[in-house]
Biopython code that builds the backbone (N, CA, C, O; Angstrom):
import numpy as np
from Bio.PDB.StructureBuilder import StructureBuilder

atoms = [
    (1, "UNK", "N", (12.174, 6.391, 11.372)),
    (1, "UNK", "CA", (11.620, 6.559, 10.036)),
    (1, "UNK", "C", (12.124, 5.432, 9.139)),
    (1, "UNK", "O", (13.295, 5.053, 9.146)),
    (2, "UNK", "N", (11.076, 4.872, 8.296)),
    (2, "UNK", "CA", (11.982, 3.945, 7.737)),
    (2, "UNK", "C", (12.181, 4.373, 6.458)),
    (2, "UNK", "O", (11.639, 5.294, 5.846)),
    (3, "UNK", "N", (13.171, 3.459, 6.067)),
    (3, "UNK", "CA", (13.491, 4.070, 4.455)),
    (3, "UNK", "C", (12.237, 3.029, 3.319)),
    (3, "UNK", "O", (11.390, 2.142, 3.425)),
    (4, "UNK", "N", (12.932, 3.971, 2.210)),
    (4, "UNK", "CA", (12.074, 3.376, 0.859)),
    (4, "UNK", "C", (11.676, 1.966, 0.829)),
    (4, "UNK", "O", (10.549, 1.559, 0.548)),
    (5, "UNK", "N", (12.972, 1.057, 1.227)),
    (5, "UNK", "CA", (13.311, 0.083, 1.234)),
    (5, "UNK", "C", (12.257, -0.754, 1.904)),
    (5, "UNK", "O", (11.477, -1.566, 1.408)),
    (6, "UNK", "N", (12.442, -0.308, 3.327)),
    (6, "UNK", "CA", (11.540, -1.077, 4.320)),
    (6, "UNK", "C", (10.012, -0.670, 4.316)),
    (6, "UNK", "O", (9.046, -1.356, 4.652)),
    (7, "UNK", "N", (10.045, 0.424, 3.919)),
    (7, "UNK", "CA", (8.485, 0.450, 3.550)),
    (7, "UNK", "C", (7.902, -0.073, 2.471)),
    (7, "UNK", "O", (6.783, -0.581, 2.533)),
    (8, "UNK", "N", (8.563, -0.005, 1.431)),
    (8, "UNK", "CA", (7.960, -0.597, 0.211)),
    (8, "UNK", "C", (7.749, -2.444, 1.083)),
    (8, "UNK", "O", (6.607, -2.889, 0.972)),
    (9, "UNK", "N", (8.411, -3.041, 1.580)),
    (9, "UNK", "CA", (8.475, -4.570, 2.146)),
    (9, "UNK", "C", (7.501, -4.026, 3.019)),
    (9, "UNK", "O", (6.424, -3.936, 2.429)),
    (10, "UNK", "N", (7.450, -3.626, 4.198)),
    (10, "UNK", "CA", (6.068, -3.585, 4.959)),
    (10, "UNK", "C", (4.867, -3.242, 4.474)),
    (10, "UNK", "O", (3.832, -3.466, 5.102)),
    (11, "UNK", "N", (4.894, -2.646, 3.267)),
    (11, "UNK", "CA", (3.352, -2.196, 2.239)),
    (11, "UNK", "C", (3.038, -3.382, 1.690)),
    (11, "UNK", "O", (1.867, -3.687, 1.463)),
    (12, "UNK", "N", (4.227, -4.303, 1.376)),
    (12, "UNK", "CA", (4.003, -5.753, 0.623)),
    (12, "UNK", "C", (3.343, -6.479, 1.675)),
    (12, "UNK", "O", (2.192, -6.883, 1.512)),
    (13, "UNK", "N", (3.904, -6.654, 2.615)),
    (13, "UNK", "CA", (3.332, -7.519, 4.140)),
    (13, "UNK", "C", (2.300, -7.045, 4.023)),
    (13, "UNK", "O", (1.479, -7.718, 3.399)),
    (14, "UNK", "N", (1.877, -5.743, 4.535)),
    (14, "UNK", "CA", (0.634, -5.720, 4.610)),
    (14, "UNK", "C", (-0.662, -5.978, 3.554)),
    (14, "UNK", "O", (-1.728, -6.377, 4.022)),
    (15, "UNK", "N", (-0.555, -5.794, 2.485)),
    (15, "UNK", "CA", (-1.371, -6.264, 1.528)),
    (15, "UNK", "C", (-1.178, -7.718, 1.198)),
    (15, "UNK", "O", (-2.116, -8.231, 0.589)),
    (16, "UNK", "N", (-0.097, -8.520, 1.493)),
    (16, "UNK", "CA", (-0.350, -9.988, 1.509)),
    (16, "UNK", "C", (-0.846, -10.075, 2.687)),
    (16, "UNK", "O", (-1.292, -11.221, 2.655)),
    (17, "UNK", "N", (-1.142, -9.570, 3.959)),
    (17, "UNK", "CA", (-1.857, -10.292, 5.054)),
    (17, "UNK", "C", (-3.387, -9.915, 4.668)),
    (17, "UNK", "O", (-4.259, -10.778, 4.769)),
    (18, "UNK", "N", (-3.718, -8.481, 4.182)),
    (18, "UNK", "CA", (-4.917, -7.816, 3.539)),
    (18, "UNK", "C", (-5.340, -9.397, 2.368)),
    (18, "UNK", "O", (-6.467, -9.860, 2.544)),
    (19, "UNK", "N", (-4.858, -9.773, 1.788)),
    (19, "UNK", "CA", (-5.563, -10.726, 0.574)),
    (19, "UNK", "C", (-5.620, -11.760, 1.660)),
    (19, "UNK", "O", (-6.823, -11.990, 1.783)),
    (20, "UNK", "N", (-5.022, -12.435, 2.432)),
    (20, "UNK", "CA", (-5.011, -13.432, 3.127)),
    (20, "UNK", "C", (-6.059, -13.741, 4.078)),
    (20, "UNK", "O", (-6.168, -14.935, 4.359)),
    (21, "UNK", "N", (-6.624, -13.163, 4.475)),
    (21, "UNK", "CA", (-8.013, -12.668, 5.283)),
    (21, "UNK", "C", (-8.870, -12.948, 4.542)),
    (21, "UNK", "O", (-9.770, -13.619, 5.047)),
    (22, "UNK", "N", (-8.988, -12.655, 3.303)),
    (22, "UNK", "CA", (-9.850, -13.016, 2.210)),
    (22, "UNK", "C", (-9.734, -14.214, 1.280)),
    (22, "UNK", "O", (-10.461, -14.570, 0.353)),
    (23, "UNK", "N", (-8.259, -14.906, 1.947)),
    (23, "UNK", "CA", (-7.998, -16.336, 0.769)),
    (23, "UNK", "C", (-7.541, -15.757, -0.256)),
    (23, "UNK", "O", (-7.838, -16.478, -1.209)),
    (24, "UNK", "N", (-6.809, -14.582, -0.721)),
    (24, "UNK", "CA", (-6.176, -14.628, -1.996)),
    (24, "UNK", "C", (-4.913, -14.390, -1.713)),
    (24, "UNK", "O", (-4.496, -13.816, -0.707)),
    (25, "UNK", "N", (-4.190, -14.898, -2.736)),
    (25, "UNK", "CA", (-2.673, -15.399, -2.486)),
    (25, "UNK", "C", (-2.662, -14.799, -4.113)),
    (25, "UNK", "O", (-3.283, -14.982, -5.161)),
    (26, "UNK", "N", (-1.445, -13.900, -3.553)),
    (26, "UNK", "CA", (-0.420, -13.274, -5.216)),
    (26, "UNK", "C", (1.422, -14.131, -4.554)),
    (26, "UNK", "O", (2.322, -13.788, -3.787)),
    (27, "UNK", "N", (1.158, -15.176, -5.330)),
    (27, "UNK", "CA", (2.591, -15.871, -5.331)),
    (27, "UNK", "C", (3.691, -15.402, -5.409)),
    (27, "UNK", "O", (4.673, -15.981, -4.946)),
    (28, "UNK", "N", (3.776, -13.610, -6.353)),
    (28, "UNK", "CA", (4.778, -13.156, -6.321)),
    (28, "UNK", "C", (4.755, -11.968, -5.817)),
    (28, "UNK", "O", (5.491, -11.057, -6.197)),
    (29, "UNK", "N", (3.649, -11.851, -4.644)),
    (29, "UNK", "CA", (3.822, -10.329, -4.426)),
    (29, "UNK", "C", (4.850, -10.423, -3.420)),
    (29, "UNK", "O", (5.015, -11.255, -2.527)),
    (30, "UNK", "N", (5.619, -9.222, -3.804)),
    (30, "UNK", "CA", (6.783, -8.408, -3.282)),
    (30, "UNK", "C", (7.704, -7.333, -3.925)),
    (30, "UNK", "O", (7.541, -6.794, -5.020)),
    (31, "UNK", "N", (8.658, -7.138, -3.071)),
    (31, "UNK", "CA", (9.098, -5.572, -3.084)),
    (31, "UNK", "C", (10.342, -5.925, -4.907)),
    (31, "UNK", "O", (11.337, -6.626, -5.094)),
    (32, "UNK", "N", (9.518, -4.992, -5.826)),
    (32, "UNK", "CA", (10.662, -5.162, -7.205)),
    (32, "UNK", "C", (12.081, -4.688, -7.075)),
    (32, "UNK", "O", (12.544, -3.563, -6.888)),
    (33, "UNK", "N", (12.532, -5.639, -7.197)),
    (33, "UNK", "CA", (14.643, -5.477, -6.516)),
    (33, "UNK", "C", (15.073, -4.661, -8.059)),
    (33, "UNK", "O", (16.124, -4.020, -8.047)),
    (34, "UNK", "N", (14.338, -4.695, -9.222)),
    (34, "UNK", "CA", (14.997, -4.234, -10.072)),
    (34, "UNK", "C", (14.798, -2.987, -9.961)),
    (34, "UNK", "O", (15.838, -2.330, -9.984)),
    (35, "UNK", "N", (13.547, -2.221, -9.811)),
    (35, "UNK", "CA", (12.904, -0.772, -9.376)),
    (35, "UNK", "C", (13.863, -0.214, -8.386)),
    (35, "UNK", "O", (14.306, 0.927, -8.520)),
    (36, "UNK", "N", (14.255, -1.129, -7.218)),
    (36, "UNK", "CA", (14.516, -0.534, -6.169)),
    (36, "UNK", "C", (16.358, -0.249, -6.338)),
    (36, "UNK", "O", (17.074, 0.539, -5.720)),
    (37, "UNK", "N", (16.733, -1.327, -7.520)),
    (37, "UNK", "CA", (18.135, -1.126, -7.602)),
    (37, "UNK", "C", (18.202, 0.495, -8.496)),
    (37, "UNK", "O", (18.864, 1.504, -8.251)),
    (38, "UNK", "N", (17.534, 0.289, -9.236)),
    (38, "UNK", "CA", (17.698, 1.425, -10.479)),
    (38, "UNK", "C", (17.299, 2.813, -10.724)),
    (38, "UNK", "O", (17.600, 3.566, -11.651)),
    (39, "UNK", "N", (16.284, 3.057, -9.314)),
    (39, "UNK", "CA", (15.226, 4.068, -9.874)),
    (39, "UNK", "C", (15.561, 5.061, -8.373)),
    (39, "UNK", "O", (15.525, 4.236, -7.461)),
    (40, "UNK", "N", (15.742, 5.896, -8.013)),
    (40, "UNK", "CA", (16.023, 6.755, -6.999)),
    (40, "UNK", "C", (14.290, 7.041, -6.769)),
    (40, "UNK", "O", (13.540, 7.237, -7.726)),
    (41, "UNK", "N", (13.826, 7.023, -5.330)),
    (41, "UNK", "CA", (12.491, 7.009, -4.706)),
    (41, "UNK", "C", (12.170, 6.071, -4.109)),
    (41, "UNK", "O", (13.019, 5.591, -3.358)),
    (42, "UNK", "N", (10.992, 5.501, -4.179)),
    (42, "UNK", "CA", (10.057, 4.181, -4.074)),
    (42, "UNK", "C", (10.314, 3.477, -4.998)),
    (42, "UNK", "O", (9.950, 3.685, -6.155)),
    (43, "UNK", "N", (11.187, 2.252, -4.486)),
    (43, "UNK", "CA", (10.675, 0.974, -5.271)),
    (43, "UNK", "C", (8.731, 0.638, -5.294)),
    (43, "UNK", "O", (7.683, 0.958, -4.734)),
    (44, "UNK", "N", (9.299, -0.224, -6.387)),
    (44, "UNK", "CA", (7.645, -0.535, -7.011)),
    (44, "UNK", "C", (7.284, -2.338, -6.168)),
    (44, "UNK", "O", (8.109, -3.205, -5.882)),
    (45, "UNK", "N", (6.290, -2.348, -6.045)),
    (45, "UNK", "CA", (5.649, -3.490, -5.388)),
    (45, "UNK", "C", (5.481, -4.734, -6.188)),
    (45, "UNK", "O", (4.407, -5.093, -5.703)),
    (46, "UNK", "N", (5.769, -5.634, -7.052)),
    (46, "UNK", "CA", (5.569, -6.575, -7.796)),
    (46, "UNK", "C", (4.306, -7.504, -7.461)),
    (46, "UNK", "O", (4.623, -8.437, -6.724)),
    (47, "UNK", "N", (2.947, -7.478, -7.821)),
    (47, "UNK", "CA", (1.661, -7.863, -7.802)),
    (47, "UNK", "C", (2.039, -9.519, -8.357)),
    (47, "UNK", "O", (1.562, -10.466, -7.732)),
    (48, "UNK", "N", (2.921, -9.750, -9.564)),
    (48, "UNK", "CA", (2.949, -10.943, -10.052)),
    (48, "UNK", "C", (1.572, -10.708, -11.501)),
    (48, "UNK", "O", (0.745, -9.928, -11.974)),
    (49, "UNK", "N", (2.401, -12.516, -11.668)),
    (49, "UNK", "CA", (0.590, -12.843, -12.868)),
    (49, "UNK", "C", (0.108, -13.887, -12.366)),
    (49, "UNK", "O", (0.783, -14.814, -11.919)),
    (50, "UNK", "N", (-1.148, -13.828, -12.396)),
    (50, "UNK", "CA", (-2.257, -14.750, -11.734)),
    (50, "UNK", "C", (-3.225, -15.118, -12.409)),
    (50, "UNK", "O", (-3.592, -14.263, -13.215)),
    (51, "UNK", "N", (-3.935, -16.278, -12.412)),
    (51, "UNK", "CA", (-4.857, -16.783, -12.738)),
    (51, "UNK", "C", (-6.013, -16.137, -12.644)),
    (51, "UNK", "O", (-6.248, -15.225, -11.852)),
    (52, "UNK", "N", (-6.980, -16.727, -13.687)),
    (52, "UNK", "CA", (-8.571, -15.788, -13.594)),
    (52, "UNK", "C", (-9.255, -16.301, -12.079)),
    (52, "UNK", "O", (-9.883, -15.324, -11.672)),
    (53, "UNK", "N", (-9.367, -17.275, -11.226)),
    (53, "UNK", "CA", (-9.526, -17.086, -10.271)),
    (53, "UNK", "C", (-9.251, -16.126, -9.168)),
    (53, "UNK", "O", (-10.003, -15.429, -8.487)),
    (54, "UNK", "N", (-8.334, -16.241, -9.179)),
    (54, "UNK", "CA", (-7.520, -15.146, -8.153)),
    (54, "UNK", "C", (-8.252, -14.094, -8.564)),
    (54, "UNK", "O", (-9.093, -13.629, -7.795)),
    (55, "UNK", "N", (-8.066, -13.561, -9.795)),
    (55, "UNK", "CA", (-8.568, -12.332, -10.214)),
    (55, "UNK", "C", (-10.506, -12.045, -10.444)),
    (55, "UNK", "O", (-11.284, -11.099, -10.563)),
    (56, "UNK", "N", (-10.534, -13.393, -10.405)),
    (56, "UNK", "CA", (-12.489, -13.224, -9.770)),
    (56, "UNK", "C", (-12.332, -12.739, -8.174)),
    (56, "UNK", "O", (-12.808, -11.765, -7.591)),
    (57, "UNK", "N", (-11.785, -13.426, -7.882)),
    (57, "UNK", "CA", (-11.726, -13.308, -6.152)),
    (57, "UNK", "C", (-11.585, -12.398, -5.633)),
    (57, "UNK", "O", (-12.187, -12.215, -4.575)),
    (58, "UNK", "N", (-10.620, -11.314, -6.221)),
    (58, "UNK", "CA", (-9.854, -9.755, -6.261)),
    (58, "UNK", "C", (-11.310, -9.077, -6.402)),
    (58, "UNK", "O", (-11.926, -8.638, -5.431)),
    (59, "UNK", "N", (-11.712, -9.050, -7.523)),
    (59, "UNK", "CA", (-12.834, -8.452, -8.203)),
    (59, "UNK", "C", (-13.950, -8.442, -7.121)),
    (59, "UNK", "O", (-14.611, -7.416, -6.960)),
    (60, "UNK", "N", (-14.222, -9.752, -6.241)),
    (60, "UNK", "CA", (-15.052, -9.891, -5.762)),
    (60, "UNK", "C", (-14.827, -9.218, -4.525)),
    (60, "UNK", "O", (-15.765, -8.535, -4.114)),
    (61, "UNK", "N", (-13.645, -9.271, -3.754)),
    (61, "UNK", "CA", (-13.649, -8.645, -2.762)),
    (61, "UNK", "C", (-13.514, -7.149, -2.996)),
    (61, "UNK", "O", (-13.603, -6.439, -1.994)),
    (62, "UNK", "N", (-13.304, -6.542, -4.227)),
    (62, "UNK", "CA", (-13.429, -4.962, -4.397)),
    (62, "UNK", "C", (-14.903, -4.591, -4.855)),
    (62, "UNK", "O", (-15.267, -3.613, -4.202)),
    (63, "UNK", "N", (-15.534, -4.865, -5.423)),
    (63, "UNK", "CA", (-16.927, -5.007, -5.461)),
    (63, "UNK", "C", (-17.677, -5.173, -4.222)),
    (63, "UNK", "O", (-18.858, -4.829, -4.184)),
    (64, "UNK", "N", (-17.110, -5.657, -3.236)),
    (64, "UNK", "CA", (-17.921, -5.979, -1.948)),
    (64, "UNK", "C", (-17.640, -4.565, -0.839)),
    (64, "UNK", "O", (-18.189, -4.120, 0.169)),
    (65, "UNK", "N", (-16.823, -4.310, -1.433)),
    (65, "UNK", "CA", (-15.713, -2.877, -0.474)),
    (65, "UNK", "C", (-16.230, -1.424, -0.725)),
    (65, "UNK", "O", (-16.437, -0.977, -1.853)),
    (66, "UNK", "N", (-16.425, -0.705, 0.479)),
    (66, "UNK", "CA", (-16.947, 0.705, 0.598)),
    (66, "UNK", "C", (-16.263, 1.396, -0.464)),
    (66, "UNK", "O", (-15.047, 1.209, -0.505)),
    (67, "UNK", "N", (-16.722, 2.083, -1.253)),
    (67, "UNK", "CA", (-15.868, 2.686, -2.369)),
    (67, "UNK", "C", (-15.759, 4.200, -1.137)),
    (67, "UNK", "O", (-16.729, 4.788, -0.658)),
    (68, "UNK", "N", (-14.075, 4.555, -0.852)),
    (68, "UNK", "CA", (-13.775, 6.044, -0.700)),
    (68, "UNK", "C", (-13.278, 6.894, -1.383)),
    (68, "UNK", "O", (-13.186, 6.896, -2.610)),
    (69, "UNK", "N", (-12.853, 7.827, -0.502)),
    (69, "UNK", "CA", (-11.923, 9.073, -1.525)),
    (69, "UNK", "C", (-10.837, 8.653, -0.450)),
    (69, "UNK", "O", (-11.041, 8.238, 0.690)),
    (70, "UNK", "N", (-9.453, 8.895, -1.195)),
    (70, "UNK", "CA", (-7.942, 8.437, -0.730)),
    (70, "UNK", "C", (-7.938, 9.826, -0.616)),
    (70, "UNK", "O", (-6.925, 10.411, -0.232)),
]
sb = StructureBuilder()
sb.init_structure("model")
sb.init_model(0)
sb.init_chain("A")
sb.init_seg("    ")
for serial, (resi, resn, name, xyz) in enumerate(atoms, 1):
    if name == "N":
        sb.init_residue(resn, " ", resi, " ")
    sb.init_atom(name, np.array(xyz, "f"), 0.0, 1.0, " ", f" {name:<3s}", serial, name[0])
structure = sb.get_structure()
């Protein structure tokens, strides 16, 4: 089982390999060390700030995507 820790980093991996398939790059995505120092649970995932490209690109590949129920 892994802990908070390592999952929150393998949820990051996987959604940077998920944008990468598609050409989008979040420069700072990864696991927030301040969340994870301070907050008892799940650390939080750090998305970063990005340019309006990136964020057309985002847009575009969620717009293109089967809308489900989670």
């Amino acid at each position: 089982m892994l802990t908070a820790r390592q999952d929150a980093v393998e949820t990051a991996r996987a959604l940077r390999a998920a944008l990468a398939r598609h050409e989008i790059v979040l420069p700072s995505l990864d696991v927030d060390l301040v969340s994870y120092a301070h907050f008892a649970g799940r650390p939080l995932i750090e998305l970063g700030r990005v340019n309006n490209v990136t964020v057309n690109a985002l847009v575009r590949v969620l717009n293109s995507a089967p809308v489900g129920k989670r």
